[in-house]
N, C-alpha and C positions, 0 to 999 in steps of 0.2 A: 267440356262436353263437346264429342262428333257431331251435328244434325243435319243428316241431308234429307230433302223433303222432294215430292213431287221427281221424282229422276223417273224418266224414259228415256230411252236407248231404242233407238231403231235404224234398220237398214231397208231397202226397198225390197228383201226378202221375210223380217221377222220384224217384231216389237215387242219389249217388253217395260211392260210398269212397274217398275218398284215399290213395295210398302215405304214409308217414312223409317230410317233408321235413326234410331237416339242412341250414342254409348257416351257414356261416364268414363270419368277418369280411373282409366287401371283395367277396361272392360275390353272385353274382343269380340268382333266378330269373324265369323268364319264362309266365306263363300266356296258353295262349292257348285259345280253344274256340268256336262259336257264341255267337251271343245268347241271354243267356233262363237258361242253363247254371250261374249262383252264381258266376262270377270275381271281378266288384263285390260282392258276400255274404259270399264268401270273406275279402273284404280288408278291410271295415268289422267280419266278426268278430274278426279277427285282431288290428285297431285298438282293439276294445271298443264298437261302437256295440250298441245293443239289435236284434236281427235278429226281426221280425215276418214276415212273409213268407213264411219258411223257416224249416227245422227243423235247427239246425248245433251238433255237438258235435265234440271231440276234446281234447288239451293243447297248452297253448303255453308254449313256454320260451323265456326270453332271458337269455343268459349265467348258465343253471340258475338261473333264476328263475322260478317258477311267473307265469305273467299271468292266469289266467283270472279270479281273484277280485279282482283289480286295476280300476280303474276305469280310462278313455282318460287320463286326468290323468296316472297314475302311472306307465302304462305305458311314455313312454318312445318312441313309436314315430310316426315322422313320415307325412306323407298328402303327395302330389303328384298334385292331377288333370287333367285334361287343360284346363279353363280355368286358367289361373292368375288367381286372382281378388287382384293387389294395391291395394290402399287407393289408389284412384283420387285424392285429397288427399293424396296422403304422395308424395316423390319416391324414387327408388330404391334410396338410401341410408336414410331414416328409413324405406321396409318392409321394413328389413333388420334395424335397428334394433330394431325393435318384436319381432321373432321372437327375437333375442339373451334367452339364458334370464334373467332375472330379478336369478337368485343369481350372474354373470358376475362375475368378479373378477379384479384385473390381478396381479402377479407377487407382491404384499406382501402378499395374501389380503384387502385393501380391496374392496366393491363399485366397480364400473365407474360414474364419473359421467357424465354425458349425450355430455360432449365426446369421454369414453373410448370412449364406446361406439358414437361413430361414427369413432372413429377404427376403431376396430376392424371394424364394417361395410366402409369403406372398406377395410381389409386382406383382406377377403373378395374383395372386388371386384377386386380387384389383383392376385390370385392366380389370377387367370383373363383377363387385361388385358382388363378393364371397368370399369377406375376413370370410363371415360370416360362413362357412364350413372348415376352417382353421386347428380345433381342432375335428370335425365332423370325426367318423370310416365309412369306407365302408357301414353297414350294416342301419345306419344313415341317407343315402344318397336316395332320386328320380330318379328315372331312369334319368331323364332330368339332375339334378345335376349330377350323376356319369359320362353321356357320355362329360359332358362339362367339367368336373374333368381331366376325359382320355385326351382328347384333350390335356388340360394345360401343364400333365402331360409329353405328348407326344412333345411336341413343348419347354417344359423347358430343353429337352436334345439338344434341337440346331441344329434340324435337318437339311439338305440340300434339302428336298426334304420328301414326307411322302406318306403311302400306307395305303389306307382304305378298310378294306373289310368290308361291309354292319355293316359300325358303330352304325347305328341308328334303325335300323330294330328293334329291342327288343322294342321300344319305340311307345307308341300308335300315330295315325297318325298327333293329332295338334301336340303334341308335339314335333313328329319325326321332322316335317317340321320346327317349331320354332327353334329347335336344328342345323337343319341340315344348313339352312340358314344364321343362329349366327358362325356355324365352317366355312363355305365358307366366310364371310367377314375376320375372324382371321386369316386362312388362307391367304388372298392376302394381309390382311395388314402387315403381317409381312412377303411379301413375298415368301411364301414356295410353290415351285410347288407343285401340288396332282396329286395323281392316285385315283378314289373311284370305287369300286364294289356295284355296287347296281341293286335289281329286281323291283326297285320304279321309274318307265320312267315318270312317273306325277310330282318327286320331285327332277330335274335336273333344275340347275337355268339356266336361260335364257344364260348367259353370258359363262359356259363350256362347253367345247369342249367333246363331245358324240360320241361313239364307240359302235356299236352293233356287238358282235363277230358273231351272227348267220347270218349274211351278208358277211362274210368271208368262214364260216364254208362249207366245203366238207368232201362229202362220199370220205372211200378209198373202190372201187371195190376190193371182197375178190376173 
């Protein structure tokens, strides 16, 4: 389980309070607001980046684990942005590879050696019938194929938990919506709470939890 409680975000022009958000494992939620509004602030604090900018406090818990004092390292929580930036030199199975957590180990609790562990990427890819992009470079790739790449990509590090800022946007609209809908099942069947930033209020699936920050949002009187 996500829980952040108590978050405000202010600048010495606006502030806004946030409700307490709870998500479950396999659950989304979806932010959407103006530009300008802290949804990307929101999501890099949530991640642990250091927030300059703005002024953002509240708690964050993952599976009743405190994160705020946690470092981006520790915390466990994946990024997906709207470029998928893969290793333009690596084919699509070795940037699969490379995201595979480190300490990976096969059934006899051995570390994964090199061969394992593109056997393994390949078993990523397979499970979505895209083994066929495997040896496929970046520049190779559909925009549909690379956000669903990123995805894989994203999700073979073992996330606890994942932040999307406007992943699919790049992508023309059947597509975006065929994509976006195929990441929200992969998403809950493996579990992983979401966070997703999106300016697309048409293409929120019925079933996540929705936050409009401009519902929040106040003037600060100068």
């Amino acid at each position: 389980m996500l829980r952040i409680i108590n978050c405000h975000i202010s600048t010495d022009h606006w502030r806004i309070e946030l409700p307490d958000i709870f998500l479950q494992s396999g659950e989304l939620l979806v932010l959407t607001g103006p530009s300008g509004m802290g949804k990307s602030t929101f999501l890099h604090w949530v991640l642990g980046d250091t927030i300059k900018h703005a002024n953002i406090s509240g708690e964050i818990h993952l599976n009743d684990v405190s994160l705020n004092a946690l470092s981006i390292e520790k915390r466990c929580i994946g990024l997906l942005m709207q470029d998928v930036h893969l290793f333009p030199h690596l084919n699509v199975l070795d940037n699969i590879c490379f995201a595979l957590p480190s300490s990976a180990k096969d059934k006899g609790g051995q570390k994964l050696n090199k061969n394992q562990r593109k056997e393994a990427a390949m078993r990523l890819l397979n499970k979505i019938d895209m083994g066929y992009v495997g040896e496929h470079f970046a520049e190779q790739l559909s925009g549909g194929e690379r956000s669903r790449v990123g995805l894989i990509r994203a999700l073979a590090n073992q996330p606890k938990a994942l932040l999307m800022d406007e992943p699919f946007a790049a992508l023309d609209p059947q597509t975006c919506a065929q994509v976006s809908q195929w990441a929200f099942e992969q998403l809950h069947t493996q579990g992983v709470p979401a966070i997703m930033v999106s300016h697309d209020i048409n293409n929120i699936p019925p079933e996540a939890q929705h936050l409009d920050l401009a519902k929040y949002y106040r003037r600060i009187a100068s």
